[in-house]
N, C-alpha and C positions, 0 to 999 in steps of 0.2 A: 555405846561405843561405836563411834563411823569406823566402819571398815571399805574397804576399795572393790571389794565384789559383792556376786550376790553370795546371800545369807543360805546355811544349809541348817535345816530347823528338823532337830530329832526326838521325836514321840519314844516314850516306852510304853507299852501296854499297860492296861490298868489291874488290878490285883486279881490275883484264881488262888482257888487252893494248893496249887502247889510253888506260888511263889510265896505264899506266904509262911508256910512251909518249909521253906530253904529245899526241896524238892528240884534237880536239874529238869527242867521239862524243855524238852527238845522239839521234835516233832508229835509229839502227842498234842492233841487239840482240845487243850484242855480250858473251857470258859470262863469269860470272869465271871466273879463271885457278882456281888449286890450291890458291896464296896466299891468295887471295880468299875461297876459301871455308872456308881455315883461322880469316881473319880473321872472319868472318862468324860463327863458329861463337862467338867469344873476346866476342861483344858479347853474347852470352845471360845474364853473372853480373850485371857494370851492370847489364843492364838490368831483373833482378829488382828491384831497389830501387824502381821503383814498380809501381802496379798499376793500368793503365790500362783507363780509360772506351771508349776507341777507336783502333784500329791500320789508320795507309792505306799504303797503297804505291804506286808507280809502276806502271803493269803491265809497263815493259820487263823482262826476264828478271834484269837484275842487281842491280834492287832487291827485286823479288820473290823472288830464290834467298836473299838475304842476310837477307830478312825472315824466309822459312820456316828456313834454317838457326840463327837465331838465336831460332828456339822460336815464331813467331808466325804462323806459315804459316796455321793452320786458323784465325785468328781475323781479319784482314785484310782491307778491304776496298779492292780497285784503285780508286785516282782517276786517270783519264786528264790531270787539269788537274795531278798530280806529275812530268808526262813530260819529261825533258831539257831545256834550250832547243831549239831547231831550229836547227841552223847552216844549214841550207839546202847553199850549192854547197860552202861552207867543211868540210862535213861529213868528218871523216877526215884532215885536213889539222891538222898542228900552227902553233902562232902565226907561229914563223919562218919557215915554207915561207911561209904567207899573207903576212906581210910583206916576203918576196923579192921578191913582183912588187906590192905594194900595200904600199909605205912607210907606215909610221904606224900601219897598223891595230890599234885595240885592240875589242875585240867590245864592252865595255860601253857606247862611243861610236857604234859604227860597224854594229852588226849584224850580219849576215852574208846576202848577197845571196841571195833566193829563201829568207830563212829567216823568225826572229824577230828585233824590235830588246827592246831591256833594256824596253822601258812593255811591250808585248805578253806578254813572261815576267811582267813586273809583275801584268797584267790577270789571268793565273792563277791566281796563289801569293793575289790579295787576295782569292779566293773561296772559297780553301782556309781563310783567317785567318777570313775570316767563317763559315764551318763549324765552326772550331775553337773560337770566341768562344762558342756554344751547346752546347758542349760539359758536361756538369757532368762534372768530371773530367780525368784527365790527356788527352792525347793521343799518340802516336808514329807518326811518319813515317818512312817508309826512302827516298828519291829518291835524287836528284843532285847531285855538285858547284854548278853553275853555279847550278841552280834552288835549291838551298837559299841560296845563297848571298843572292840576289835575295830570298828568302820574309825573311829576316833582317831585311836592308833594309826593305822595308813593314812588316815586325812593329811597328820602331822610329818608324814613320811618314818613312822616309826616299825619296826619292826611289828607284827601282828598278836608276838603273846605280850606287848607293853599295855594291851588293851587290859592288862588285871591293874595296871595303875590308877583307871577310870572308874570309880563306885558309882552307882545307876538306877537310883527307885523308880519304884511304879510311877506311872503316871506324870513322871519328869519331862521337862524340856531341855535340852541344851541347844543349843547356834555355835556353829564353827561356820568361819569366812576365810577371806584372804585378808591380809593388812600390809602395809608398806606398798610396794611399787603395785602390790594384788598379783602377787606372785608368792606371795609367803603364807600359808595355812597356818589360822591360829583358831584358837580356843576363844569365844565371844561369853558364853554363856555355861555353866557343866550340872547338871542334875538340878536345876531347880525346881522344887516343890511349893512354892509361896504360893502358888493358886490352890491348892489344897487342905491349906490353914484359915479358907474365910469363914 
């Protein structure tokens, strides 16, 4: 799809045990598994197809192994504002345990106590867009589920908890751009896995 800007090219981490798990892993630095970094390794042919102005990464270990594995380790620079949401007490805890003793709870309403709420993730991801806005050239991120999820969201100018609208595997790519005049943020690409399937 020709789009009128540059391209913003988003990594998710490759598999650990606690994503596969349905485990909230926030700031716990938790490694990927074997799989993981098989996966990790399978994002390096994509991603020669562009040739990027600038490469960030999360500095937890799992975005940063899946960045260096996938050929961009030496060129990378960690932004602490790419780091997980914070579940805070939720940390480690999948959705259902949580809602076993707290009916209802969904994180993108509800936050998660002594953590972050979905505007605070929001306040992040929109200082990363505004970095990426000055960017002349492509961009590629390696983070996290949740936070990419969220970065999407304000890309499009949407409120911050619309980021539960966005599903997001391991090891995925999506591209968001501009289109029309390159003043309009659209959705190019959203979780694709087909390099994962060879």
């Amino acid at each position: 799809m020709k789009t009128r800007g540059p391209q913003l090219v988003l990594v998710r981490h490759g598999e650990t045990e606690w994503s596969r798990s349905g485990q909230h892993t926030g700031r716990s630095d938790i490694p990927l598994l074997e799989d993981g970094r098989k996966m990790a390794e399978l994002l390096a042919s994509p991603l020669k197809e562009w040739r990027f102005a600038e490469v960030w990464t999360s500095p937890l270990s799992r975005a940063a192994e899946t960045c260096a594995l996938a050929g961009y380790g030496g060129v990378a620079k960690q932004r602490p504002d790419l780091m997980e949401w914070n579940y805070g007490d939720y940390e480690g805890r999948t959705g259902d345990d949580i809602r076993a003793s707290r009916p209802g709870w969904a994180l993108w309403k509800d936050g998660a106590p002594n953590g972050e709420t979905a505007a605070e993730v929001g306040a992040r991801v929109d200082r990363v867009i505004a970095d990426v806005r000055v960017v002349k050239g492509d961009v590629l991120l390696f983070a996290h589920g949740h936070l990419l999820r969220v970065l999407a969201a304000r890309w499009l100018g949407l409120p911050p908890d619309n980021g539960r609208l966005f599903m997001l595997g391991t090891a995925s790519i999506s591209v968001l751009s501009l289109d029309g005049d390159g003043t309009q943020p659209v959705i190019v690409t959203w979780n694709d896995t087909t390099h994962l399937r060879g």
